[in-house]
DRENDO-1510 file (C-alpha; in Angstrom, 1 decimal, always signed):
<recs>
REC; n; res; u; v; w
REC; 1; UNK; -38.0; +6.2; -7.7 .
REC; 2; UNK; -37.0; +9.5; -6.1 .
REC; 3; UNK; -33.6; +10.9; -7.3 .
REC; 4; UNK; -31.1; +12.2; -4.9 .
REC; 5; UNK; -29.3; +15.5; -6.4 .
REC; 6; UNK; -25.1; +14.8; -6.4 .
REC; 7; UNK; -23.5; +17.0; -3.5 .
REC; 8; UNK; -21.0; +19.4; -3.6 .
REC; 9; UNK; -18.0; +19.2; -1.2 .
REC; 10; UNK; -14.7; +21.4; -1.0 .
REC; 11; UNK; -12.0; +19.6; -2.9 .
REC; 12; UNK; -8.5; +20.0; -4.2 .
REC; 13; UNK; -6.4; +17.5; -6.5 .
REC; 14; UNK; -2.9; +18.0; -6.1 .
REC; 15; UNK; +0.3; +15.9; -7.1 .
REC; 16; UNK; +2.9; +14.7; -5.0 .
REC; 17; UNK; +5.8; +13.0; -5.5 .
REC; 18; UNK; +4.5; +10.6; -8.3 .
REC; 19; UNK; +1.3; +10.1; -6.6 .
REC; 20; UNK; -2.0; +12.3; -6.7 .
REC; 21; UNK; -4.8; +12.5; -4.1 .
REC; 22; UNK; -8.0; +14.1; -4.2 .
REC; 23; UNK; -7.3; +16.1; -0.5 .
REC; 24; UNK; -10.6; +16.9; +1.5 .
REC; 25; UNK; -10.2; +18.9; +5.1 .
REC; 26; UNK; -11.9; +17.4; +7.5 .
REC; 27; UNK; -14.4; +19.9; +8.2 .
REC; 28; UNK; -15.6; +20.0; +4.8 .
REC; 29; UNK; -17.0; +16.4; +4.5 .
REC; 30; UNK; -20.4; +15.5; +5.2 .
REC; 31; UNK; -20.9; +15.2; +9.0 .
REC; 32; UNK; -21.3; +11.4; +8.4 .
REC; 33; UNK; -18.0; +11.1; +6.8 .
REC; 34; UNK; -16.0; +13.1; +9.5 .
REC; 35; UNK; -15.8; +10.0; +11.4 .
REC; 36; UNK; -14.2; +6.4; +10.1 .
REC; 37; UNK; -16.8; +3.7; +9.1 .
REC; 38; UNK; -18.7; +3.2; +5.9 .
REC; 39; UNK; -20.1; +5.9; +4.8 .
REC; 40; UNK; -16.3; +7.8; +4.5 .
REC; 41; UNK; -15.7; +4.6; +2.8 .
REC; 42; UNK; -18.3; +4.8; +0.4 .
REC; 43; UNK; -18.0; +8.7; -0.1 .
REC; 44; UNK; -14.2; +7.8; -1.1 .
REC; 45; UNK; -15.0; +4.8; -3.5 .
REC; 46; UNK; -17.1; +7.3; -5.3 .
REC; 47; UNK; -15.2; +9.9; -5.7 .
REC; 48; UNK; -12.2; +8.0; -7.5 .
REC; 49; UNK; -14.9; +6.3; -9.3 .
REC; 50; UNK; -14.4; +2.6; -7.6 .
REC; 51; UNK; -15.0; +0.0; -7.8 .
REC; 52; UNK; -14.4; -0.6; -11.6 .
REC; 53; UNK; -15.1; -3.7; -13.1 .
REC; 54; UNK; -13.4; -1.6; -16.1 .
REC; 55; UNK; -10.1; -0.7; -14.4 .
REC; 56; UNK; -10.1; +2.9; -15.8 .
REC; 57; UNK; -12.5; +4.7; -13.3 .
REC; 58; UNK; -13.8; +6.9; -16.1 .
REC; 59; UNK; -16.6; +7.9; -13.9 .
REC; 60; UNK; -14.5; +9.4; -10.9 .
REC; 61; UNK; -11.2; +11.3; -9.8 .
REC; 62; UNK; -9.2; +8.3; -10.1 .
REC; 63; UNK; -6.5; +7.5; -12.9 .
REC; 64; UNK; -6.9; +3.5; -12.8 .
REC; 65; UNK; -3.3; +3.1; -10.8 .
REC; 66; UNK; -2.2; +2.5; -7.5 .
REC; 67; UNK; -0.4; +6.0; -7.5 .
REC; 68; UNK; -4.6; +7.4; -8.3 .
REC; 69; UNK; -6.3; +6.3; -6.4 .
REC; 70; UNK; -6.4; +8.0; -3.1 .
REC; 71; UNK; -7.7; +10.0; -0.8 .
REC; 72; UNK; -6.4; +12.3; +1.9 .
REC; 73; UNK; -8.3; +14.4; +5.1 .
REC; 74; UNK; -6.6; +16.9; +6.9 .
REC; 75; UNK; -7.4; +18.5; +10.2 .
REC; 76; UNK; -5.8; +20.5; +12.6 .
REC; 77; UNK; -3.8; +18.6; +15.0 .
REC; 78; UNK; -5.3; +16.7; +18.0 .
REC; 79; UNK; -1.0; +15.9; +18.9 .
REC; 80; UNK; +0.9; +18.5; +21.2 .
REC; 81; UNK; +3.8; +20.3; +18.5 .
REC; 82; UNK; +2.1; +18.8; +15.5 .
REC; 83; UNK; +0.0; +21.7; +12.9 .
REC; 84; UNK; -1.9; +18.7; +11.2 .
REC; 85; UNK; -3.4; +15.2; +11.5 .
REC; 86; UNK; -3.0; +13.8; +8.1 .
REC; 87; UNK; -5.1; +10.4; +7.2 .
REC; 88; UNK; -4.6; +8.2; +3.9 .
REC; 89; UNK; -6.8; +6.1; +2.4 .
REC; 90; UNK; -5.8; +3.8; -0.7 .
REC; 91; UNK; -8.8; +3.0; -2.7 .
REC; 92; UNK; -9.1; -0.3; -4.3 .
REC; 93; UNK; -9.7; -0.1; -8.0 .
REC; 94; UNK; -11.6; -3.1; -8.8 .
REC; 95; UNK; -12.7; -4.0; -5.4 .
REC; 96; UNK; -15.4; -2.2; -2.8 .
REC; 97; UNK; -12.8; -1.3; -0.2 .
REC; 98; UNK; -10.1; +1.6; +1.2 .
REC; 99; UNK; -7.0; +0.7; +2.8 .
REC; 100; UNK; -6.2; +2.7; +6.1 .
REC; 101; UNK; -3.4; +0.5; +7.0 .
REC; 102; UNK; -0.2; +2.4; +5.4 .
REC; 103; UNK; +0.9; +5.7; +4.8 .
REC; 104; UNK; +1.4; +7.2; +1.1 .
REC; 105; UNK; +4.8; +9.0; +1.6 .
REC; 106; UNK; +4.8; +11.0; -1.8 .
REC; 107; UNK; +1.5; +12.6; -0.7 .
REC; 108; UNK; +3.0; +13.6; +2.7 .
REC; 109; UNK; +5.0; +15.8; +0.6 .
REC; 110; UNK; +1.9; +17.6; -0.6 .
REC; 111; UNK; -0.3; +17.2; +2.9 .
REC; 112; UNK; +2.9; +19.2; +3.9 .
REC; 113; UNK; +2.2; +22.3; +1.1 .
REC; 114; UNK; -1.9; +21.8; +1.6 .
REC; 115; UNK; -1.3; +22.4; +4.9 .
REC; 116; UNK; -0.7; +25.7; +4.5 .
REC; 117; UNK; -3.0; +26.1; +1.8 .
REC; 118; UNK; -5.9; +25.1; +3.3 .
REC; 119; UNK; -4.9; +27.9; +6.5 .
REC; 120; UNK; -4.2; +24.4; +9.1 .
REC; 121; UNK; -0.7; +25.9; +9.8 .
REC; 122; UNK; -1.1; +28.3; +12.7 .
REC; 123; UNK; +0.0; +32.1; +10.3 .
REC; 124; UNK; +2.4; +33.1; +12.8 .
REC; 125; UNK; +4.9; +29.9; +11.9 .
REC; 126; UNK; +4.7; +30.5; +8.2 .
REC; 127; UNK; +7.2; +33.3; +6.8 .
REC; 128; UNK; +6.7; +36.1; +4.5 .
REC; 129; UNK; +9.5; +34.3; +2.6 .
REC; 130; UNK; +11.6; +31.5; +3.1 .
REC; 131; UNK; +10.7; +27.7; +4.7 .
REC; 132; UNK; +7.9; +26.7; +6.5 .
REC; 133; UNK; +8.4; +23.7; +8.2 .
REC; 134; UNK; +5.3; +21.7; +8.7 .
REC; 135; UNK; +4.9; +18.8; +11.4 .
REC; 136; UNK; +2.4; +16.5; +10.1 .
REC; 137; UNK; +1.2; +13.9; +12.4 .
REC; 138; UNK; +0.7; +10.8; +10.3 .
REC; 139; UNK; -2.2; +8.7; +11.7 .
REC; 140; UNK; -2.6; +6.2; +9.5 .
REC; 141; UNK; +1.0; +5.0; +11.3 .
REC; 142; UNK; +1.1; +7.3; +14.6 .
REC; 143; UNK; +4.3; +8.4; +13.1 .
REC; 144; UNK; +5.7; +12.2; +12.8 .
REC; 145; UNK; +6.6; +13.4; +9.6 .
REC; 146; UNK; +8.3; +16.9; +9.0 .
REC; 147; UNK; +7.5; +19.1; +5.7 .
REC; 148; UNK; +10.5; +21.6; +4.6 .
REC; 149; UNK; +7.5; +23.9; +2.6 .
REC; 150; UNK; +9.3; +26.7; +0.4 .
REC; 151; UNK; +7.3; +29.4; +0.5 .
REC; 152; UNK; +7.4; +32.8; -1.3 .
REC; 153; UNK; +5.0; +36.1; -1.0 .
REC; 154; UNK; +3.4; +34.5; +2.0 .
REC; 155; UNK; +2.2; +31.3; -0.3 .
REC; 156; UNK; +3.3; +28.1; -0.7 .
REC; 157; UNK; +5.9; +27.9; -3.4 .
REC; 158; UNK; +5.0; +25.4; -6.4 .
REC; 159; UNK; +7.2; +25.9; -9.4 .
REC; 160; UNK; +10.9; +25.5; -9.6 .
REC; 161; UNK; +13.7; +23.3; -11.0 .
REC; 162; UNK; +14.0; +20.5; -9.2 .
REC; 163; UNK; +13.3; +17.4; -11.1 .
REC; 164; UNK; +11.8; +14.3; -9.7 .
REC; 165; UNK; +12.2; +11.0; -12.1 .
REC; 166; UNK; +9.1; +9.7; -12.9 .
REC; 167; UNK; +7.6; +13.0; -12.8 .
REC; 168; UNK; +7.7; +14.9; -16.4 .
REC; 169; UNK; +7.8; +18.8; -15.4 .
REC; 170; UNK; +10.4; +20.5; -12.7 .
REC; 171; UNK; +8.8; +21.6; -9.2 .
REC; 172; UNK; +10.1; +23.3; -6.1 .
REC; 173; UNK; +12.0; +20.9; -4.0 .
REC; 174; UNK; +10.3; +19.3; -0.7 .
REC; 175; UNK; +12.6; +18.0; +2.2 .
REC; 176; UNK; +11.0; +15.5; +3.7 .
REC; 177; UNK; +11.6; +14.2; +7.3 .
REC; 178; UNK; +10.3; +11.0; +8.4 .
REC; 179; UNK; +11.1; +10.8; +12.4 .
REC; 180; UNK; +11.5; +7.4; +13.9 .
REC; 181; UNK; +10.1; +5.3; +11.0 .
REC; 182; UNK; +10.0; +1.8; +12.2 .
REC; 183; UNK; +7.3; +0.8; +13.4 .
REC; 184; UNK; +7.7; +0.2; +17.5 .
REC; 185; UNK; +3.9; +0.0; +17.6 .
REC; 186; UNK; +1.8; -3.5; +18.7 .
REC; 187; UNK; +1.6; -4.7; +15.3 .
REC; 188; UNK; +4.9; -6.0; +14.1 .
REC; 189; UNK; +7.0; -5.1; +17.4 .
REC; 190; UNK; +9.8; -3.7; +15.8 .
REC; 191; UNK; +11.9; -3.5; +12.8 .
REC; 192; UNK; +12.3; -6.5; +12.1 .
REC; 193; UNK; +9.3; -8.3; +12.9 .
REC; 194; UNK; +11.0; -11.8; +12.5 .
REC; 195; UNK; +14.1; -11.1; +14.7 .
REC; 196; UNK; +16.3; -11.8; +11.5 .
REC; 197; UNK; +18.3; -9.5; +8.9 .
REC; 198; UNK; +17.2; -11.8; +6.4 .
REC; 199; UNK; +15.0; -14.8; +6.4 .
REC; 200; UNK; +14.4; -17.9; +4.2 .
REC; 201; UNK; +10.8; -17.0; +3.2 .
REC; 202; UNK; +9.1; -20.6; +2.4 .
REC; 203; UNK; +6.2; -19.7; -0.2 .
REC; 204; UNK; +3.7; -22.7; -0.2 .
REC; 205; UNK; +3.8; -24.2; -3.9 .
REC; 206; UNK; +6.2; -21.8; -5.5 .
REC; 207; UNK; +9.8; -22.3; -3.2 .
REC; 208; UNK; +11.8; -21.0; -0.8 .
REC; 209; UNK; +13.4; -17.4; -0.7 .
REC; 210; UNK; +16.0; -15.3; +0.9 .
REC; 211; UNK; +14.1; -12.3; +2.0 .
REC; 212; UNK; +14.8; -9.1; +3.9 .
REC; 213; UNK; +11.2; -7.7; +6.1 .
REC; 214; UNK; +11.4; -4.6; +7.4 .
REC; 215; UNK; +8.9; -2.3; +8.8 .
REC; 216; UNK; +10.4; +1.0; +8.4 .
REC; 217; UNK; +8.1; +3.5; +6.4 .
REC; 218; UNK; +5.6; +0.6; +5.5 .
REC; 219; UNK; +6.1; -2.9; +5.5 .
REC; 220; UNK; +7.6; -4.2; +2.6 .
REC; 221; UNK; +9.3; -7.3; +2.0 .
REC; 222; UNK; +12.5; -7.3; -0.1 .
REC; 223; UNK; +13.7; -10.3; -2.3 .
REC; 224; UNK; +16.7; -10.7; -4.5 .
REC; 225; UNK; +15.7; -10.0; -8.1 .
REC; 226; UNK; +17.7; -12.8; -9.2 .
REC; 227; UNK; +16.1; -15.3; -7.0 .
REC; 228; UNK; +13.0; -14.7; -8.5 .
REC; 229; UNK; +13.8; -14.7; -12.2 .
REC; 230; UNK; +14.3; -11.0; -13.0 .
REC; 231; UNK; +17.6; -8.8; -13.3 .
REC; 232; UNK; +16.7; -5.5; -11.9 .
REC; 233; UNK; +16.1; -3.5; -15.2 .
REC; 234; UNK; +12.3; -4.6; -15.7 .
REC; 235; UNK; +9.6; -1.4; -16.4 .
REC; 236; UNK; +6.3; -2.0; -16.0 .
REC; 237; UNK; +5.1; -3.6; -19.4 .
REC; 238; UNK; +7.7; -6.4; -18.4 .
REC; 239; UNK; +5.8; -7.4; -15.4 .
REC; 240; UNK; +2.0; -6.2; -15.3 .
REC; 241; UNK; +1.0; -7.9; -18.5 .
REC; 242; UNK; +2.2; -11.2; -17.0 .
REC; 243; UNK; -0.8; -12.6; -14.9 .
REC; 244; UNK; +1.0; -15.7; -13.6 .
REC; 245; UNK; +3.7; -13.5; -12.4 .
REC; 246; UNK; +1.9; -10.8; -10.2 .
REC; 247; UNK; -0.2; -14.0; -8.6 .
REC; 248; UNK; +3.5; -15.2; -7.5 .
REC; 249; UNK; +4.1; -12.1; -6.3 .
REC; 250; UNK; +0.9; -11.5; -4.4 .
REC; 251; UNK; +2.1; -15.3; -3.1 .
REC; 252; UNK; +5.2; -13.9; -1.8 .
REC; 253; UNK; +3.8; -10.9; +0.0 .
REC; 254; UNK; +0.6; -13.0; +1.7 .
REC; 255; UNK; +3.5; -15.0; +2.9 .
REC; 256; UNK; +6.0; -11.9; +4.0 .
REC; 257; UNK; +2.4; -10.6; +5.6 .
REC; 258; UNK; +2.4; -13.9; +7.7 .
REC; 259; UNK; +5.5; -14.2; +8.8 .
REC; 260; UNK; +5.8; -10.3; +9.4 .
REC; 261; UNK; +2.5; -10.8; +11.8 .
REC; 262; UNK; +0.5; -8.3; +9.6 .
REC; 263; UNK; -2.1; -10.7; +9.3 .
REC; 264; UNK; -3.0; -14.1; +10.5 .
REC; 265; UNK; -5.2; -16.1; +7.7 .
REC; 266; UNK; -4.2; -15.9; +3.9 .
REC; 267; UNK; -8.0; -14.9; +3.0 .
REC; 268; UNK; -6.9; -11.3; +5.2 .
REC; 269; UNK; -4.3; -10.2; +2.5 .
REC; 270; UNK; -7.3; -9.3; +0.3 .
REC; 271; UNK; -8.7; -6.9; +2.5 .
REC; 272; UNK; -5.0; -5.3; +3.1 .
REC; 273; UNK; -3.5; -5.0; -0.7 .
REC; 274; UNK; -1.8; -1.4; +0.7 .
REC; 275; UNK; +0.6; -3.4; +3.3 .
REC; 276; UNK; +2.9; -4.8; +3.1 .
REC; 277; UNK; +4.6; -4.4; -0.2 .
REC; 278; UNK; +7.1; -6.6; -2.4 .
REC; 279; UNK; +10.0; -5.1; -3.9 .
REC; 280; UNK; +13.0; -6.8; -5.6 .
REC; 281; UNK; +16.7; -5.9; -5.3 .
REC; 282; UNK; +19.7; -6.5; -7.4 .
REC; 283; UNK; +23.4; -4.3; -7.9 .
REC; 284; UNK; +23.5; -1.8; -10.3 .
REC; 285; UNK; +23.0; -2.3; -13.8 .
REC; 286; UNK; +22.4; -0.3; -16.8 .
REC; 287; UNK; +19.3; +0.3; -18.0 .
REC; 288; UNK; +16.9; +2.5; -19.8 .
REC; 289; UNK; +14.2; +4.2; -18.0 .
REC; 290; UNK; +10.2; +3.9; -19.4 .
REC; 291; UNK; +10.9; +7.1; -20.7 .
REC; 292; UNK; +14.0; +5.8; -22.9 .
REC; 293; UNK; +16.9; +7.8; -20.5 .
REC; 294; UNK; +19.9; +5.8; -20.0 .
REC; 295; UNK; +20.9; +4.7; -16.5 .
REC; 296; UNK; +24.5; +3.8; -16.2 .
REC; 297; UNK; +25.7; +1.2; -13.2 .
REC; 298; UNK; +27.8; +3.8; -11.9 .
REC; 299; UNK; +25.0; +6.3; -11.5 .
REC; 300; UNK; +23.4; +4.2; -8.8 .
REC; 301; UNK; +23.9; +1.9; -5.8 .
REC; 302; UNK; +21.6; -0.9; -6.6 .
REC; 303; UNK; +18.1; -1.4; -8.3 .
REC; 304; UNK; +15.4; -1.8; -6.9 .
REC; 305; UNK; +11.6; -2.6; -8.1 .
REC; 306; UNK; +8.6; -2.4; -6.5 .
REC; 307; UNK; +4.7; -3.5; -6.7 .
REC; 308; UNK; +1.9; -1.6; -4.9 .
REC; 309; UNK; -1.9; -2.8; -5.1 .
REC; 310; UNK; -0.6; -5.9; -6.9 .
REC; 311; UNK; +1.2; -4.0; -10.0 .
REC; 312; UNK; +4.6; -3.0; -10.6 .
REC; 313; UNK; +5.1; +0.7; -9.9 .
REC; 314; UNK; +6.2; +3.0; -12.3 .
REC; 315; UNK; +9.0; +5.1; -10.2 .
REC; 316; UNK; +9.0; +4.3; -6.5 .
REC; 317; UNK; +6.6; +5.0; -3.7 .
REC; 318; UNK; +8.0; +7.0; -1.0 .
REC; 319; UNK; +6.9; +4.9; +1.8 .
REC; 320; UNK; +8.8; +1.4; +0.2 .
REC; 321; UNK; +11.7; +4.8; -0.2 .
REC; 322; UNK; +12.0; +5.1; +3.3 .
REC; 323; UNK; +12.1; +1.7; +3.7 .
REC; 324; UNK; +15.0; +0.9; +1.2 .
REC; 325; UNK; +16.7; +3.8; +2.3 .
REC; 326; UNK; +16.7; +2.0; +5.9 .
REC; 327; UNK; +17.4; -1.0; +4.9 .
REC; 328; UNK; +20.6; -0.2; +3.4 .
REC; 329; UNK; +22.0; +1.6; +6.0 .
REC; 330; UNK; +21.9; -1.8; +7.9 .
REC; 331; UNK; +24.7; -4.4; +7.0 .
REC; 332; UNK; +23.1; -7.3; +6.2 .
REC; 333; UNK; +20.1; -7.0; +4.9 .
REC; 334; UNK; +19.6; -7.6; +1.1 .
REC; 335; UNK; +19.0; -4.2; +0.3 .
REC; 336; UNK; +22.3; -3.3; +2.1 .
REC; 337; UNK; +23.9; -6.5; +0.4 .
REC; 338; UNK; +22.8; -5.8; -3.5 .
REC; 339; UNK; +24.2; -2.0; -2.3 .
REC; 340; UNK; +27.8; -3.5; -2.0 .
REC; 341; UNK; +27.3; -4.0; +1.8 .
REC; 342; UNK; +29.2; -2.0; +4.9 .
REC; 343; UNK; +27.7; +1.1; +6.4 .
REC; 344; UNK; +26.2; +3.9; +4.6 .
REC; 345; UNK; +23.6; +7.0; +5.4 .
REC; 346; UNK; +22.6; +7.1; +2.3 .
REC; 347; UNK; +21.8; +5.3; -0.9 .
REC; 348; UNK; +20.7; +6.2; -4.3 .
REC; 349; UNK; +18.7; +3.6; -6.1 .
REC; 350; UNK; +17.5; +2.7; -9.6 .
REC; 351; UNK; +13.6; +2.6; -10.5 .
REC; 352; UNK; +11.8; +2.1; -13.6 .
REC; 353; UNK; +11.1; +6.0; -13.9 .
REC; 354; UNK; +15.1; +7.1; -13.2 .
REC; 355; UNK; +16.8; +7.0; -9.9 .
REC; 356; UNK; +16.3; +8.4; -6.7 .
REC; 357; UNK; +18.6; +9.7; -3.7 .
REC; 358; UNK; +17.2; +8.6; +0.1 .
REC; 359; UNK; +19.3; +9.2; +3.2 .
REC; 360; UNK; +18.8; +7.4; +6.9 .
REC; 361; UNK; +20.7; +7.2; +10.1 .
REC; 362; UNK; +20.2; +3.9; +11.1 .
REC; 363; UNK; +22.5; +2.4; +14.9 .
REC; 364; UNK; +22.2; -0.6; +16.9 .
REC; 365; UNK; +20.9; +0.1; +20.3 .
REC; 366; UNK; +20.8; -2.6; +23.3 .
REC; 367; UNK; +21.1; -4.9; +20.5 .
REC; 368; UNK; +18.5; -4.0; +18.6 .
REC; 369; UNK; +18.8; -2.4; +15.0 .
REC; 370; UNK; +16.7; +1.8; +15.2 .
REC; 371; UNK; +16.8; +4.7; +12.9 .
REC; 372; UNK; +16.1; +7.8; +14.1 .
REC; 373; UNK; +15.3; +9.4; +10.6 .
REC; 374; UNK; +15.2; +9.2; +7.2 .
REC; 375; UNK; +15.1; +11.9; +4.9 .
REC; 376; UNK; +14.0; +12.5; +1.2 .
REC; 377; UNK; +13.2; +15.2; -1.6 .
REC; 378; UNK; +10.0; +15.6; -3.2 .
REC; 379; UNK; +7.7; +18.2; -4.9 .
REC; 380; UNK; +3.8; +18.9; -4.9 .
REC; 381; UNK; +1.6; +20.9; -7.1 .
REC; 382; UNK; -2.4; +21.6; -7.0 .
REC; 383; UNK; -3.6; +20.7; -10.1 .
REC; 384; UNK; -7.3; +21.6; -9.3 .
REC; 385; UNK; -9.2; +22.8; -6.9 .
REC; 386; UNK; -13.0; +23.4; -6.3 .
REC; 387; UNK; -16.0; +20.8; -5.2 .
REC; 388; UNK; -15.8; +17.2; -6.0 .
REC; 389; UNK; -19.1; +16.2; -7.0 .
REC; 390; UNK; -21.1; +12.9; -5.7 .
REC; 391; UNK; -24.3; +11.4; -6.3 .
REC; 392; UNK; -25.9; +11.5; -2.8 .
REC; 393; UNK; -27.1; +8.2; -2.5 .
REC; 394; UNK; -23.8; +6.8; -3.0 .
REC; 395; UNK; -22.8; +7.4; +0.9 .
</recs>
């Protein structure tokens, strides 16, 4: 048997938000992965080390979490007033597949700062010192997202003080700018996909439940905690040791993904475990955080949890942010409901890791519920950067 040497290609692992990405530009790949198809696929399941029958991808880039495992390509724009083309893939842990059909919205904070690292941002718009501000074309989503970049000396600025829950060590701060999130594309239609606020969600063998589907950011699929068993406070251990549990849960979102048009056959929810997600609602609560902080009620506007690859997540993904963040700003919905109802740009919510602050400007237009914006802090760091190494015959 002849052995293929591993290749070398240009890599950088950063952090953002509470996610982290092995970033590639697109130029660097091998030419057969500069295109979509299965050989990208393949290079991508190898370099996070998946699939693993093991869950812990010792062998690969991946941390054995939803927040881990990913992968991110960045070009130069193909869009008129865009700087870069930013594509996401989510990498299955235990399964040979990588979901294109969502967007990661804590690494758009750091395809925002990469960017500029990797010399995609035209030199002329990025000052000597101040903010760069980045517009990232998001085509996973065909959606624009804008990166407020602090930069100092001409470089991207990493450290600082702002804290992030569910991220242990301060950062600069990140504005993000997510323009038009709802998706107004062909799949879905629209906001609200069903036509309703909220819906009663009938889940064949487990019941029926009030539910609030909203494709704003990604699709997700709110229910009231309460309906389902749960107060609002849970962590992670309280949930992803429970197998019974996350099966209802994947129930409940294969059944959101019906009725939400996302897909049309049960059996297709295995193939698309990035979208939509499931998150639970309640008012506030006190709680203490999975690092043993205290959350008072009157910290927070309501709680909210969330699952992503089918486990509870331990802070809150920025996508499912944006889409909580919307949601409340409509009165009606059960986000905006477990929020204390009425109208409101802006909400800060409870998650397992702390709490987090999300604004949007949501208004009803020819009777139809659109937001124009919603906008977010986060922070991004490179934690490495190099080659990523990968056995040859693997793609």
């Amino acid at each position: 048997m002849a052995y293929l040497p591993q290749v070398k290609i240009p890599a950088t692992y950063i952090r953002g938000g509470t996610s982290k990405g092995v970033f590639f530009r697109l130029q660097d790949l091998p030419e057969r992965c500069q295109v979509p198809g299965e050989a990208r696929d393949a290079l991508f399941m190898r370099v996070i080390g998946s699939p693993d029958p093991y869950s812990a991808h010792i062998d690969g880039m991946g941390g054995a979490t939803s927040s881990t495992s990913k992968c991110v390509i960045l070009s130069k724009s193909s869009q008129p007033e865009h700087d870069v083309d930013y594509l996401y893939g989510q990498v299955s842990i235990d399964k040979a597949f990588v979901d294109w059909s969502g967007n990661c919205g804590n690494l758009s904070t750091a395809a925002g700062a990469f960017a500029i690292h990797a010399g995609l941002v035209d030199p002329a718009r990025i000052p000597e010192n101040g903010t760069c501000v980045v517009r990232i074309w998001q085509a996973n989503i065909q959606k624009t997202i804008i990166a407020h970049v602090p930069v100092t000396d001409g470089h991207v600025q990493e450290t600082g003080d702002f804290e992030l829950d569910g991220v242990t060590f301060p950062a600069a701060e990140i504005v993000l700018e997510f323009l038009d999130p709802s998706d107004d594309g062909e799949e879905g239609g629209s906001m609200f996909p069903t036509g309703n606020l909220v819906d009663d969600l009938e889940v064949p063998g487990i019941g029926s439940f009030k539910a609030t589907m909203i494709t704003a950011g990604i699709p997700t699929v709110f229910v009231n905690a309460e309906d389902i068993g749960y107060r609002g406070t849970e962590l992670r251990e309280d949930i992803n040791g429970d197998p019974a549990q996350l099966a209802r849960f994947e129930q409940i979102r294969i059944a959101g993904a019906l009725r939400m048009g996302l897909i049309k056959t049960a059996e297709e929810a295995a193939t698309r475990q990035h979208t939509p997600k499931i998150a639970f609602v309640s008012p506030p609560k006190d709680y203490r955080t999975s690092s043993g902080k205290a959350v008072k009620a009157g910290e927070v506007d309501l709680l909210v949890r969330a699952l992503s690859m089918g486990k509870l997540h331990h802070a809150m993904m920025g996508t499912c942010a944006v889409a909580i963040g919307t949601a409340a700003a409509i009165p009606g919905t059960l986000v905006n409901l477990a929020a204390g109802g009425g109208e409101r740009e802006a909400v800060r919510f409870g998650h397992p890791s702390g709490t987090l602050r999300v604004g949007a400007q949501a208004k009803m237009v020819d009777g139809q519920w659109t937001v124009t914006k919603a906008v977010m802090s986060r922070s991004a760091r490179i934690l490495m950067e190099g080659w990523v190494r990968v056995p040859a015959e693997s793609f």
